[in-house]
GUMI-90859 format. One record per residue (C-alpha): residue in three letters; x, y, z. Coordinates in steps of 0.02 Angstrom, whole numbers, padded with zeros to 5 digits, always signed. Layout:
REM GUMI-90859
AlaXYZ/...
END
This chain:
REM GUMI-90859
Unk-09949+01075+01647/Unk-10064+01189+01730/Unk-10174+01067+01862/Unk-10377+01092+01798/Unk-10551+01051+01906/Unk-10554+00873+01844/Unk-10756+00877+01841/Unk-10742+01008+01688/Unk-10771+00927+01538/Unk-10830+00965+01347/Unk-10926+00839+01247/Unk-10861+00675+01326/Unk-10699+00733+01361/Unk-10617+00772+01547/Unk-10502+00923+01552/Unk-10349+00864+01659/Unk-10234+01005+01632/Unk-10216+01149+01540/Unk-10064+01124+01422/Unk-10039+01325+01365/Unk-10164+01453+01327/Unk-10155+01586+01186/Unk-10204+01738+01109/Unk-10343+01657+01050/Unk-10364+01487+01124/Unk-10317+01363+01264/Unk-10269+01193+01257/Unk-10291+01043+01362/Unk-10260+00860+01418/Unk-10392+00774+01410/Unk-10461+00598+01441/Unk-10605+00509+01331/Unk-10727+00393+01435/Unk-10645+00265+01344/Unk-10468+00312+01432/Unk-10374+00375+01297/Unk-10277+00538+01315/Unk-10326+00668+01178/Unk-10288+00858+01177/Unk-10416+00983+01164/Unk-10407+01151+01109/Unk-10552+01259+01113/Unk-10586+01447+01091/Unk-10559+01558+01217/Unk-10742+01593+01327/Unk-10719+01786+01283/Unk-10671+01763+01111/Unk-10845+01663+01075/Unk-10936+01806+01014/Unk-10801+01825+00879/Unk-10872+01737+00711/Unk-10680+01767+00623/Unk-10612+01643+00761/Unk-10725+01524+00749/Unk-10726+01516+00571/Unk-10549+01481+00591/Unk-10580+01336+00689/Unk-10712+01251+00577/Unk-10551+01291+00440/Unk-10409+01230+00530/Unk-10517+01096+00568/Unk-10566+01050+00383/Unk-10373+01081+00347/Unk-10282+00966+00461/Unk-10417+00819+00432/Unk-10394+00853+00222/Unk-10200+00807+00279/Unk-10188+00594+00321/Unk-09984+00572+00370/Unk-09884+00492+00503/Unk-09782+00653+00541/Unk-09935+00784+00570/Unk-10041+00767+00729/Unk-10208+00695+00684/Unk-10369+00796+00690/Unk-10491+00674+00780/Unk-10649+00757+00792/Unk-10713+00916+00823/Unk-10877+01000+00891/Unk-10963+01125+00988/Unk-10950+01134+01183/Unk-11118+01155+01287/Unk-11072+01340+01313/Unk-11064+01330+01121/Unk-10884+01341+01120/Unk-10785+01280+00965/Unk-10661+01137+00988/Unk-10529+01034+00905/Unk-10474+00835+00965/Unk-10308+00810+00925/Unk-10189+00669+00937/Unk-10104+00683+01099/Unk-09913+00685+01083/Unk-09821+00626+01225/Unk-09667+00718+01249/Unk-09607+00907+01226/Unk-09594+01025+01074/Unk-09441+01066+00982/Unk-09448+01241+01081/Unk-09457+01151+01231/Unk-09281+01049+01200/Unk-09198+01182+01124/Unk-09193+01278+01285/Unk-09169+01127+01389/Unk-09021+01105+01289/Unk-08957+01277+01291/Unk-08984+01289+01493/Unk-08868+01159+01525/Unk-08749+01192+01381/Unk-08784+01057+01273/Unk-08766+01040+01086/Unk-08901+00934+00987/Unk-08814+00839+00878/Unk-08806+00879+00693/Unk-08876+00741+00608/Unk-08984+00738+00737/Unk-09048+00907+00689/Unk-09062+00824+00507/Unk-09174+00700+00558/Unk-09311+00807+00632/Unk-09309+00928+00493/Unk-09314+00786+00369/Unk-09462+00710+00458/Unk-09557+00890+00463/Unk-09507+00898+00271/Unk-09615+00733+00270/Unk-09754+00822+00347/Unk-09743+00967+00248/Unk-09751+00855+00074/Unk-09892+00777+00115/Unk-09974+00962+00152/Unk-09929+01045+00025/Unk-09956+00902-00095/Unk-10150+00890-00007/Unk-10293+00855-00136/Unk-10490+00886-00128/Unk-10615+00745-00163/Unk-10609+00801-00356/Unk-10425+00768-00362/Unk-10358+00950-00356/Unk-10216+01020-00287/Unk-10291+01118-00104/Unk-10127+01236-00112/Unk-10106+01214+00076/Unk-09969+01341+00177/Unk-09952+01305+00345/Unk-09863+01487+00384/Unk-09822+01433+00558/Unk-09679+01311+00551/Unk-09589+01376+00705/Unk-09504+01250+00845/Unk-09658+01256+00957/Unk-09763+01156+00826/Unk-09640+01037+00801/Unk-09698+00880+00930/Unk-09533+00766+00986/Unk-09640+00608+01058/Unk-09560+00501+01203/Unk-09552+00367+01039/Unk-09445+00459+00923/Unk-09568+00505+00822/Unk-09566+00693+00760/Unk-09743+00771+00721/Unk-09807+00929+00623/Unk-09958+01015+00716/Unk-10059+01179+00731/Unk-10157+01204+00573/Unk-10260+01371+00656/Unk-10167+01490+00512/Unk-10139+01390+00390/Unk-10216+01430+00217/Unk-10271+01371+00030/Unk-10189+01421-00101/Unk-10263+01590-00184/Unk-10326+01591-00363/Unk-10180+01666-00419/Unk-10095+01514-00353/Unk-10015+01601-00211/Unk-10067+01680-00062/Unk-10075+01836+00005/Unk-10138+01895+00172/Unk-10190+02061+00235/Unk-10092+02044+00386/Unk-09935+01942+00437/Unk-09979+01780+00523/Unk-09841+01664+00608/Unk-09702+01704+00744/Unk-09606+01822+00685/Unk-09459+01751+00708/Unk-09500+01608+00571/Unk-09576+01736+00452/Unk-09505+01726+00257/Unk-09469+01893+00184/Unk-09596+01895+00063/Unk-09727+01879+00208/Unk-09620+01998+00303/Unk-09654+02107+00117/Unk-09832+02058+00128/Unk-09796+01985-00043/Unk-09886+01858-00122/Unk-09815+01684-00046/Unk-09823+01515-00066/Unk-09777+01342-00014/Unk-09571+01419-00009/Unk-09631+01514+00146/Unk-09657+01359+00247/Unk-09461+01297+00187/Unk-09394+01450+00232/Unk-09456+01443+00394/Unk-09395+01258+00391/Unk-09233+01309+00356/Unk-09252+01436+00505/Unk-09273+01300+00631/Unk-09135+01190+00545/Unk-09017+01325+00568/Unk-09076+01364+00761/Unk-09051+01185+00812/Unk-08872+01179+00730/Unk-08799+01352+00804/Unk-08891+01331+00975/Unk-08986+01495+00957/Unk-09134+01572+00864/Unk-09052+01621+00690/Unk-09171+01775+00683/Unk-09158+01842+00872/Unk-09098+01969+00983/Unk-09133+02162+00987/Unk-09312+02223+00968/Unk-09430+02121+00864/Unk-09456+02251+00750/Unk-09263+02232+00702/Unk-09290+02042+00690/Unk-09412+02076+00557/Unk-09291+02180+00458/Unk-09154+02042+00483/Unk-09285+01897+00392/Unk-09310+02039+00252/Unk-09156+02083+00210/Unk-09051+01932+00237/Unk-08948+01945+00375/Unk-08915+01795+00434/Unk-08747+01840+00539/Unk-08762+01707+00663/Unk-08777+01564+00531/Unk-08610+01666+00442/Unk-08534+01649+00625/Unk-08551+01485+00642/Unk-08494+01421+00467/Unk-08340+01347+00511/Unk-08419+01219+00642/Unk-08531+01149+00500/Unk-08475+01047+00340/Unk-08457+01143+00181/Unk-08583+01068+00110/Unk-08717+01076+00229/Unk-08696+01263+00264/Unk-08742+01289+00067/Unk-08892+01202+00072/Unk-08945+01282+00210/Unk-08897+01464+00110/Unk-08999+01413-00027/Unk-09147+01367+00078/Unk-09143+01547+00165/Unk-09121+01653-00016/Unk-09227+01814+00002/Unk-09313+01751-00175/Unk-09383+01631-00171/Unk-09347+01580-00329/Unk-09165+01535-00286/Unk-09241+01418-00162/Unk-09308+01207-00162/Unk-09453+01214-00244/Unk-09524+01068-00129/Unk-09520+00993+00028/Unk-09451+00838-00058/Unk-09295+00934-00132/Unk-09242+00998-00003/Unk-09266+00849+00114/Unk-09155+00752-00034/Unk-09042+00888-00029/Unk-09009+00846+00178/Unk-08998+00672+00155/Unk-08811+00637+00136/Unk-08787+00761+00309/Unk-08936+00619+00393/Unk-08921+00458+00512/Unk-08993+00315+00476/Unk-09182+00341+00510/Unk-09202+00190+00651/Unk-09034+00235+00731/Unk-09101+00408+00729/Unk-09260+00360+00814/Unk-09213+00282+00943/Unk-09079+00432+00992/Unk-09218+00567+00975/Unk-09303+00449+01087/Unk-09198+00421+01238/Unk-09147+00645+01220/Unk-09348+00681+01245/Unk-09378+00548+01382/Unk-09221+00626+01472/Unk-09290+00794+01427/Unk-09449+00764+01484/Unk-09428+00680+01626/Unk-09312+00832+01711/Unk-09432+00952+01666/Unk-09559+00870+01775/Unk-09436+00868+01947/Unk-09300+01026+01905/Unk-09312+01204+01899/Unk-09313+01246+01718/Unk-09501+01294+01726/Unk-09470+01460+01803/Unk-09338+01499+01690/Unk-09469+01432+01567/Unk-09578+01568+01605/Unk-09463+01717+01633/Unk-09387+01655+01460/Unk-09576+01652+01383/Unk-09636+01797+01450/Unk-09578+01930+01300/Unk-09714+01837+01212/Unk-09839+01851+01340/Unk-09925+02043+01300/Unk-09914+02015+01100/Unk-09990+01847+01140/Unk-10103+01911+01251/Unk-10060+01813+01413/Unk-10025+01980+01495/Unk-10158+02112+01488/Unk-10090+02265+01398/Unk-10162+02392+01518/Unk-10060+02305+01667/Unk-09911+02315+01575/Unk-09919+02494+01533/Unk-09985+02540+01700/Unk-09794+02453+01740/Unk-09696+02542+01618/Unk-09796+02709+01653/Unk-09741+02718+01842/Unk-09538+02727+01819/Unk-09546+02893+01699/Unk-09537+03040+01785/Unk-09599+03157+01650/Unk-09479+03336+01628/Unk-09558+03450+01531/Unk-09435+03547+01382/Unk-09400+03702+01317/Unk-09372+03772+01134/Unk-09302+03939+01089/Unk-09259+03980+00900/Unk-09111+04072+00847/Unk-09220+04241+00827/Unk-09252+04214+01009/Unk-09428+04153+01038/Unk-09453+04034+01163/Unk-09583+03887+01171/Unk-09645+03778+01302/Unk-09657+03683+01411/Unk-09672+03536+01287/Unk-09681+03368+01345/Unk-09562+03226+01240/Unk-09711+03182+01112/Unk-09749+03351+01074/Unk-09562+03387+01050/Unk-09538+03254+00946/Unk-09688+03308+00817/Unk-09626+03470+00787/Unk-09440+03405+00749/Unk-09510+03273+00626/Unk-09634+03406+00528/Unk-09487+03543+00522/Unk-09587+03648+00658/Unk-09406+03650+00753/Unk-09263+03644+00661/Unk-09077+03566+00698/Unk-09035+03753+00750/Unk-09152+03776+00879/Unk-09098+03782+01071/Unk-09176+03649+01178/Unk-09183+03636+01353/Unk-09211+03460+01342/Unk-09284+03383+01508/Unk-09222+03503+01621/Unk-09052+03516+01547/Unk-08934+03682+01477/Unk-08993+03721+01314/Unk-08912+03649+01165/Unk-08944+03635+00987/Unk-09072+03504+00912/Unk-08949+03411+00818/Unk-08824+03404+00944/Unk-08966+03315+01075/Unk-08944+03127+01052/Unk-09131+03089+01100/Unk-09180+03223+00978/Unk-09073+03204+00822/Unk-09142+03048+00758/Unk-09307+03152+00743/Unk-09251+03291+00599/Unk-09257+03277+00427/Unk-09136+03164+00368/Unk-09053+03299+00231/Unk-09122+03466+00255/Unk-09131+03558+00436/Unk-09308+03618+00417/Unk-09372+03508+00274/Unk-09417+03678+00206/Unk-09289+03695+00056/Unk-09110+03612-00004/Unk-08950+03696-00007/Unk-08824+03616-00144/Unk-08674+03688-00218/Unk-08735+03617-00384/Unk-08942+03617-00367/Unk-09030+03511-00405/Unk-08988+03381-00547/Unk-09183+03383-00623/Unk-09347+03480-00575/Unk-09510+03440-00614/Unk-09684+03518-00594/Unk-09812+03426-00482/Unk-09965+03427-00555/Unk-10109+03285-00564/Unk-10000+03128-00622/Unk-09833+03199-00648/Unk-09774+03072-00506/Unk-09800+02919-00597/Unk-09657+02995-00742/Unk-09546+03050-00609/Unk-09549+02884-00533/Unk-09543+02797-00698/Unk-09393+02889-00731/Unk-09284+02857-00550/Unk-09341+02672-00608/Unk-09267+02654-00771/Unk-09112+02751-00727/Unk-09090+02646-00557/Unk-09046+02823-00462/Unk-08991+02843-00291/Unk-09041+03005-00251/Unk-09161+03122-00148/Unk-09313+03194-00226/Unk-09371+03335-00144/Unk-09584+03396-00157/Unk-09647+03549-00102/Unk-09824+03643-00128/Unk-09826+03830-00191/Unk-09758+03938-00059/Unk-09935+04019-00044/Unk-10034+03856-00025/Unk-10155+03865+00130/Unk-10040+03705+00205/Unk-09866+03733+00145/Unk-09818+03535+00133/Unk-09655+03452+00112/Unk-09603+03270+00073/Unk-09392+03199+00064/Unk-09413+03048-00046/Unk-09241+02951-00035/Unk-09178+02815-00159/Unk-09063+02670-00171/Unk-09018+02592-00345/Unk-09204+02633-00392/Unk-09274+02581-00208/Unk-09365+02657-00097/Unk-09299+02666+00080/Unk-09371+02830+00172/Unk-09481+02954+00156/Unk-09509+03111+00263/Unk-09662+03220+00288/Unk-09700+03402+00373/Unk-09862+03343+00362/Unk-09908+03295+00577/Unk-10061+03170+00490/Unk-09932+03072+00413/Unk-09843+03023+00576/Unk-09831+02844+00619/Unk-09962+02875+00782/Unk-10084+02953+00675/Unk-10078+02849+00534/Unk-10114+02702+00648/Unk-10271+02775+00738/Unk-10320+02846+00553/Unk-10329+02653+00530/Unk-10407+02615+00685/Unk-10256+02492+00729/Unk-10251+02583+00880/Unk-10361+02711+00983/Unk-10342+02899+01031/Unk-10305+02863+01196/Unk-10202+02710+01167/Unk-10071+02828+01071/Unk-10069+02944+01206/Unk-10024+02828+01343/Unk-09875+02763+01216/Unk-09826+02940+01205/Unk-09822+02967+01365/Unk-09700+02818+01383/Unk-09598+02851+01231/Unk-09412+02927+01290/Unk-09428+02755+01402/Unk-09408+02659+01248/Unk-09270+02788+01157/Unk-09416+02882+01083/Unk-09447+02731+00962/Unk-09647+02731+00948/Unk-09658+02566+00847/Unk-09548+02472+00984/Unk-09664+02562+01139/Unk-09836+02520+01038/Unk-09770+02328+01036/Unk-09701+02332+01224/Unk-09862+02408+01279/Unk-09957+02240+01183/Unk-10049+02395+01102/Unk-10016+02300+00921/Unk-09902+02175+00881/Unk-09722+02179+00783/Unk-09778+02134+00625/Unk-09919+02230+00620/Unk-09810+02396+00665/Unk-09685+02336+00509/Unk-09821+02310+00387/Unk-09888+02492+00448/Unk-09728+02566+00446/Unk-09700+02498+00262/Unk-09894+02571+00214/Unk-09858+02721+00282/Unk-09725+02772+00162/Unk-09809+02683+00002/Unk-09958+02812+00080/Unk-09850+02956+00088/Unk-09786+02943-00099/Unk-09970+02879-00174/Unk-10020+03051-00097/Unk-09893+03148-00209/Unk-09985+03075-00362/Unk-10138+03189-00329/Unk-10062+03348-00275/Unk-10121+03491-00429/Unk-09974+03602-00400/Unk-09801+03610-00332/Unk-09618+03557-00374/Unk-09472+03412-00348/Unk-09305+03410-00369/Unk-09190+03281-00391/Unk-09024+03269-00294/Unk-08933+03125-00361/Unk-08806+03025-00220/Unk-08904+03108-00065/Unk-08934+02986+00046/Unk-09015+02971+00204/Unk-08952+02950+00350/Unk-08971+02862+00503/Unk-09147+02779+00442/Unk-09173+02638+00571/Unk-09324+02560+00455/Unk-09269+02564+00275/Unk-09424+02550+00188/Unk-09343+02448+00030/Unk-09493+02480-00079/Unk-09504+02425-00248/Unk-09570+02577-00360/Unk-09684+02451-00451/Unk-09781+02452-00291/Unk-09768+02645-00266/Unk-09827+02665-00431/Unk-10001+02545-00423/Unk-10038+02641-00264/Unk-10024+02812-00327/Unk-10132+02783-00479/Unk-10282+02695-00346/Unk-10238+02866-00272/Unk-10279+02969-00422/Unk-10381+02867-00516/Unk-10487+02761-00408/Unk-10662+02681-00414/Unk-10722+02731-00597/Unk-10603+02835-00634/Unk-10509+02730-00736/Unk-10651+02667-00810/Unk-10719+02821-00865/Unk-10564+02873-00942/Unk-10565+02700-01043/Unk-10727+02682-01102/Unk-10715+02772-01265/Unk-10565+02678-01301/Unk-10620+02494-01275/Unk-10629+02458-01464/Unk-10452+02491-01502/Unk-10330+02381-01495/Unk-10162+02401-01374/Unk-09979+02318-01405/Unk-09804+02317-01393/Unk-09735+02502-01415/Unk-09600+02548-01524/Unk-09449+02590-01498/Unk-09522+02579-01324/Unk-09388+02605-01168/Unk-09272+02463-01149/Unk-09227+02506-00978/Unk-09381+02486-00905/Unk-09409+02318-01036/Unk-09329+02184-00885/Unk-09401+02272-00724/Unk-09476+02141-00602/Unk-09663+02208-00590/Unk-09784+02165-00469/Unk-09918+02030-00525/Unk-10066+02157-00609/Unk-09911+02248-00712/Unk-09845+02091-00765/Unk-09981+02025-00802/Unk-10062+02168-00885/Unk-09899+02169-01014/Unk-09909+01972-01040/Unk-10099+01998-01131/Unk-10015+02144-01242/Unk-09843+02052-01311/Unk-09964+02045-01459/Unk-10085+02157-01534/Unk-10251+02158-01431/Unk-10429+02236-01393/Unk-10429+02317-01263/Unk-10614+02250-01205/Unk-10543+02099-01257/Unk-10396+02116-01130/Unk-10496+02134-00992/Unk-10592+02022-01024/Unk-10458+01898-01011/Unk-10368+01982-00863/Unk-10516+01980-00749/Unk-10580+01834-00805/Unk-10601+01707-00644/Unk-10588+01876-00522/Unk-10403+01860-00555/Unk-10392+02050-00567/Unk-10524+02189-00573/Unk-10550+02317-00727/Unk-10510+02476-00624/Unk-10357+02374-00572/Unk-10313+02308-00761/Unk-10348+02486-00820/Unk-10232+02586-00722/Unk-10086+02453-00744/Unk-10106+02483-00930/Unk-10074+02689-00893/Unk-09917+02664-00783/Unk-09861+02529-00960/Unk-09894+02669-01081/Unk-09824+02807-00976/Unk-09657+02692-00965/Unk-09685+02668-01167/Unk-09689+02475-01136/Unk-09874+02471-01227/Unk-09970+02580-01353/Unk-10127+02619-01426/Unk-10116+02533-01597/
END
């Protein structure tokens, strides 16, 4: 606890101590005039202005109190302060989080036991029942997520008991009856892959993340850790739980397969309830007094050292990787740190017809590699060292094109294995096509030689997936696209270029150092990027591709792993966007649209996203069309431009017809 002027106070509450403080908000122990110890957690004083946050508030507020249960910290009361500062009362919790004992534990080498483990997840399953089971006053069902079920809001009381808190990103369910957020919410670390997708999620997020915590307090460590956290994120995605695998031997059979079922990538394969999978842990749990009174006499133990030893200051040197994406460390002071131990050597480029360029600094260097403006040939003096070639430069390499030197044309023995004309559309066959054949190959774009801006795109597939793309074109970089965005400013991209060899020229990993963005905000950009680069193919009125079936790319550190589903929505709000689509349809509204025959049966059992799917379910029998959207965007499920052009990418695929 932080000590606090004990004459502060908000509404008839004394602040004792600040507890922790936040990106967002601090929290407090306070004391009522009654005497009874409450926490408060209010809004930051610089954040007030912000009508988002407190919005958020007067939600998580409304959220918590909707949710009555003896395992979830009570909301009990909330209000505005005199310097009209939202604030929460919450049931004060005496004892330490889960986070808290985990590292205690870990410090001084010693296991929590694992039906022990059991227990508290059980009794945060409780909690999470009673959330997601949460009804309105008319009786129906409030679709509640909590999306932040990490150790940290898991409260271990000096009792025994084991409480569910922090409500402040929790959601209702969507419509649709899932949600979907337009940013990643949650420590990454606890993320499920389809919020890690920026899929549409629901209450099997929260078990996942369950499971997550289950599986750190068995194995002793985070089960999603280590490395940078963009690389966590791309563990959560695609599966990789390797310490888990590591540890199966210590952990009974059957145990370790509940515990792979509740971490499946689909969620589908997963409980389907809190309840399930708390029945499912039941023959691995102690009985729940005997239990009690254990957890009880480990967090009075636990709490009681952390008062009088040193594990504070390891505490905070453990915390402080958190501290800039939380923003407990300002992010100019941290790159004014990182800054100051670069000494920057400007390089050298000379191509094999002998002109020499220069001096270029690292960021400008690394541009013209990516775009093809220096090729694998080329001599470099890198940083004040003998020249040698581009691809023989460690610190340079990962920069080319993946396949090609220059990204300028592909040299087979064979050539390529299918070409195709790009004009207006033609992207939304092609892609069709390296769908319903599954292909692992490279497609290769290109304008007319004689376009104004010669441009260049390496498209690279696995089993019909998307997992790079590369682009000549300098707007398309990852820097760019993010101030294109506004995620980040002008000058905040050149101070992380400035910095980049410092962090092995990895821009993502120096933008979340630097606290310029956080981790999963550079994975969900990284991942829009390249759906961007490919929807921009769909409008290009001239050019060519080639397909190179088994090329594959190497050395991608971010496999994109995009469904072409996806690929294929964007590219037609690419080319047919606003009322485009509508325009096309208008003369057509009277006929009727159905099942086509023979139709293609590869593409008959692809997974589609929701407005596809959807968009097919309404035509399995012969329909209007106004009639279909009438029904599809009936309740604002969809929109008619959206309905529209997921009926064009079903006809091109000759899954529907007009009747």
């Amino acid at each position: 606890m932080i000590p606090h002027d004990p004459n502060i106070q908000i509404s008839s509450y004394v602040l004792e101590a600040r507890l922790a403080v936040g990106g967002t908000a601090e929290v407090f122990l306070a004391r009522h005039a009654s005497g009874e110890r409450v926490v408060i957690k209010r809004l930051l004083p610089e954040l007030l202005g912000d009508e988002a946050l407190r919005a958020m508030f007067r939600r998580e507020a409304a959220l918590q109190a909707a949710v009555r249960h003896d395992n979830i910290v009570a909301v009990l009361g909330s209000g505005v302060g005199a310097q009209s500062e939202p604030f929460l009362v919450l049931e004060y919790v005496e004892g330490l989080d889960a986070h808290r004992l985990l590292r205690r534990l870990r410090l001084h080498g010693r296991p929590l036991p694992n039906a022990l483990a059991v227990h508290v997840v059980r009794e945060v399953l409780a909690a999470l029942g009673a959330v997601h089971s949460a009804r309105d006053a008319a009786g129906e069902n409030l679709g509640i997520v909590h999306r932040d079920v990490t150790p940290s809001n898991v409260y271990l009381a000096r009792s025994g008991q084991v409480k569910l808190g922090d409500f402040g990103i929790a959601c209702a369910r969507a419509p649709s009856g899932s949600e979907r957020g337009t940013e990643l919410r949650g420590k990454a670390s606890y993320l499920a892959p389809e919020q890690v997708n920026d899929e549409p999620f629901d209450l099997r997020a929260d078990l996942f993340s369950v499971a997550s915590v289950l599986a750190e307090m068995l194995i002793g460590e985070p089960l999603f850790g280590g490395g940078s956290k963009l690389a966590v994120l791309l563990a959560i995605r695609d599966g990789h739980i390797d310490p888990l695998v590591s540890y199966r031997g210590e952990l009974p059979p059957a145990l370790y397969d509940v515990l792979l079922r509740a971490l499946a990538r689909d969620p589908d394969r997963r409980f389907a309830s809190a309840a399930a999978f708390s029945a499912a842990l039941e023959p691995f749990a102690p009985p729940r007094d005997a239990a009690t009174r254990e957890l009880s006499a480990l967090v009075t133990t636990a709490a009681d050292e952390s008062e009088t030893d040193q594990t504070r200051a390891a505490e905070a040197i453990e915390a402080s990787d958190d501290d800039v994406a939380t923003g407990r460390i300002d992010a100019e002071t941290a790159s004014d740190r990182v800054t100051g131990e670069y000494a920057q050597v400007p390089s050298f480029v000379t191509s094999p017809d002998g002109v020499r360029r220069g001096p270029w600094g690292f960021a400008q260097l690394a541009m013209a590699l990516a775009t093809g403006a220096v090729g694998g040939n080329d001599a470099i003096a890198y940083a004040g060292a003998p020249p040698a070639r581009a691809a023989a430069i460690k610190d340079l390499a990962r920069f080319l094109p993946l396949t090609t030197p220059t990204t300028r044309s592909v040299q087979t023995p064979e050539g390529p294995d299918a070409s195709y004309a790009l004009t207006p559309g033609a992207m939304l066959s092609i892609l069709l096509d390296v769908l319903g054949r599954s292909e692992t190959a490279m497609l290769f774009c290109s304008s007319e030689p004689n376009a104004p801006e010669p441009r260049r795109k390496e498209l690279y597939f696995v089993r019909g997936r998307l997992v790079h793309v590369a682009s000549s074109n300098a707007s398309e970089l990852l820097g760019e696209y993010l101030v294109g965005r506004r995620r980040i400013s002008r000058e905040e991209l050149s101070l992380a270029l400035a910095v980049l060899p410092h962090y092995q020229g990895r821009l993502g990993d120096t933008l979340v150092a630097l606290g310029l963005v956080t981790a999963v905000e550079v994975f969900q950009a990284i991942r829009d990027q390249g759906r961007d680069r490919v929807a921009d193919l769909f409008s290009w009125t001239s050019g060519s591709a080639q397909l190179y079936r088994g090329q594959l790319a190497q050395h991608v550190e971010f496999p994109l792993d995009l469904d072409i589903g996806t690929l294929l929505i964007a590219g037609m709000e690419s080319l047919l966007s606003g009322e485009a689509a509508i325009d096309r349809y208008r003369p057509r509204l009277a006929a009727s649209v159905g099942p086509a025959t023979p139709g293609r049966p590869t593409l008959a059992s692809v997974k589609w996203p929701a407005t596809i799917a959807s968009t097919l379910a309404l035509t399995r029998t012969p329909t209007r069309l106004s009639d279909l959207l009438a029904s599809a965007t009936r309740g604002g499920a969809s929109t008619t431009g959206a309905v529209l052009r997921a009926l064009e990418i079903l006809i091109e695929a000759q899954l529907v017809a007009f009747l």
